[in-house]
SEKOL-62076 format. One record per residue (C-alpha): residue in one letter; x, y, z. Coordinates in steps of 0.25 Angstrom, whole numbers, padded with zeros to 4 digits, always signed. Layout:
# SEKOL-62076
AXYZ;...
# end
This chain:
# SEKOL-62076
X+0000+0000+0000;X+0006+0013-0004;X+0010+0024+0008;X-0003+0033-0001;X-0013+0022+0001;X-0009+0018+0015;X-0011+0035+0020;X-0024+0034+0013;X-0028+0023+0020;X-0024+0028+0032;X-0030+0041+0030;X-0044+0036+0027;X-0043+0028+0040;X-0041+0040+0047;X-0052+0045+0041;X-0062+0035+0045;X-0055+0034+0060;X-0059+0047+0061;X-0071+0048+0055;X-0074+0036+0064;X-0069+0043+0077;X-0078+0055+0071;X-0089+0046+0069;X-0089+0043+0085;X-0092+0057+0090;X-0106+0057+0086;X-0109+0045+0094;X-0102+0047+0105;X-0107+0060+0108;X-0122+0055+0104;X-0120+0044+0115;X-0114+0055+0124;X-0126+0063+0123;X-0135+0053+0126;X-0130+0050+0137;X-0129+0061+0144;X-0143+0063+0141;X-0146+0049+0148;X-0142+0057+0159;X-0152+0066+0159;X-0164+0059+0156;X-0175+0055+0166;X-0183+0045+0163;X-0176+0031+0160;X-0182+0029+0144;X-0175+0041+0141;X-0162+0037+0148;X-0164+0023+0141;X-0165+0031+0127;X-0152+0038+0129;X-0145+0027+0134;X-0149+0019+0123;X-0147+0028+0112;X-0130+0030+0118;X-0130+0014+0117;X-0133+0017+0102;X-0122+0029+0102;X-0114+0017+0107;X-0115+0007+0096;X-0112+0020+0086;X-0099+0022+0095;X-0095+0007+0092;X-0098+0006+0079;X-0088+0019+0075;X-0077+0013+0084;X-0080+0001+0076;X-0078+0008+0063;X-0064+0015+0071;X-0061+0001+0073;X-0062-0006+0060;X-0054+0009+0055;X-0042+0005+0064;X-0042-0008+0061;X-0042-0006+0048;X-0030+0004+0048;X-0021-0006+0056;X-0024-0017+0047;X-0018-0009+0036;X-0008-0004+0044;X-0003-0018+0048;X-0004-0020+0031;X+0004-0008+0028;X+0014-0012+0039;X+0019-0026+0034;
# end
């Protein structure tokens, strides 16, 4: 692989890390609200709700870090290739 194609590789790893890592923000500030909220609700249906709707917020979480994951992965494959 020629040193062009292996910084163009790299790069668009970069670029999905990062929109990944972007991609965790709205979440995790979604799940954050929510909970605060549960903290000042009164009646048990609507603490229920906004407890329920963070455990959603949640799976979102898991499935970017997946994504971050299979992106890191990826990258050290392909640096283990470049390095033999």
């Amino acid at each position: 692989m020629s040193d062009q194609a292996t910084r163009s590789d790299a790069a668009e790893e970069l670029r999905l890390l990062s929109k990944a890592l972007h991609d965790l923000c709205q979440p995790l500030t979604t799940l954050q609200c929510r909970l605060e909220m549960a903290g000042m609700l009164d009646t048990e249906a609507a603490y229920r709700e906004a407890v329920e709707h963070a455990l959603g917020e949640c799976c979102r979480l898991t499935a970017a870090i997946d994504s971050m994951r299979g992106v890191v992965r990826t990258a050290a494959k392909r640096a283990e290739s470049t390095a033999i």
